[in-house]
SEDO-558781 format. One line per 4 residues: number of its first residue (from 1); for each residue x, z, y negated of C-alpha. Coordinates in steps of 0.25 Angstrom, whole numbers, plus 5000, padded with zeros to 4 digits. Each point is the difference from the previous one (the first is absolute). Example, Ala and Ser with C-alpha at 12.3 -4.5 7.8 and 13.67 -1.06 7.14 Angstrom:
# residues 2
1 = 5049 5031 5018 ~ 5006 4998 4986
END
This chain:
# residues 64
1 = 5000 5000 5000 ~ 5004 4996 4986 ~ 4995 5003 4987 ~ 4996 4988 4991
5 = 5001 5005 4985 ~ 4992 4988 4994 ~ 4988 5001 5007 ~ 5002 5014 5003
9 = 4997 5000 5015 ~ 5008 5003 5012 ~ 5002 4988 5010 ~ 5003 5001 5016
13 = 5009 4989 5006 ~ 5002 4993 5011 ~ 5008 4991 5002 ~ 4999 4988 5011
17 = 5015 4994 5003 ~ 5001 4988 5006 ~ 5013 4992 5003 ~ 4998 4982 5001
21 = 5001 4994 5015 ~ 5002 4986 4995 ~ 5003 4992 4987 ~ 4987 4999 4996
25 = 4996 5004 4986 ~ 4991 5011 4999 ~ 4987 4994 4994 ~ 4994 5008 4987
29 = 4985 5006 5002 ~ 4988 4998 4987 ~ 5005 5016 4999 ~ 5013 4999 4995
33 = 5008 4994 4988 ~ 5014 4997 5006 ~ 5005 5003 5015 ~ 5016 4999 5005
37 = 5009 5005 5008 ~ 5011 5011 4996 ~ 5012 5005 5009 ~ 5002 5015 4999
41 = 5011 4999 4989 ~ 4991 4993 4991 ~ 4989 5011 5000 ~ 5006 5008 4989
45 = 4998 4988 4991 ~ 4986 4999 5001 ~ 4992 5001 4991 ~ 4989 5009 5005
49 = 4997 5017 4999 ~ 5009 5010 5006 ~ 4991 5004 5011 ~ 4998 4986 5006
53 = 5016 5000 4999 ~ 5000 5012 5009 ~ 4990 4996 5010 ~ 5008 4987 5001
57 = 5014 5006 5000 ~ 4995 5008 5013 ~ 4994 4992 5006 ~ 5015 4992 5001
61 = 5006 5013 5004 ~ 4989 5002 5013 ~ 5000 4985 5003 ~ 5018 4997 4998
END
């Protein structure tokens, strides 16, 4: 759980890891505005808020 000042709310994560099977690009959903994907070393320079950086960052330590 993380706080979000903005909106004053706390927020739950989860995070879903996946890693890519082929050379296929991953296909963007209606949902979303951009999609990529990032090698462990490039998290930090993410643009996103500290608590989706955590999630992610262990989710890397759990899966190697």
């Amino acid at each position: 759980m993380y706080y979000i000042h903005q909106v004053e709310r706390h927020v739950f994560i989860v995070t879903y890891g996946c890693r890519p099977v082929s050379d296929v690009d991953p296909v963007l959903s209606h949902e979303h505005k951009a999609i990529g994907l990032f090698a462990q070393s490039e998290v930090d320079g993410l643009t996103m808020p500290d608590g989706y950086r955590r999630s992610i960052r262990t989710w890397f330590e759990r899966t190697g």
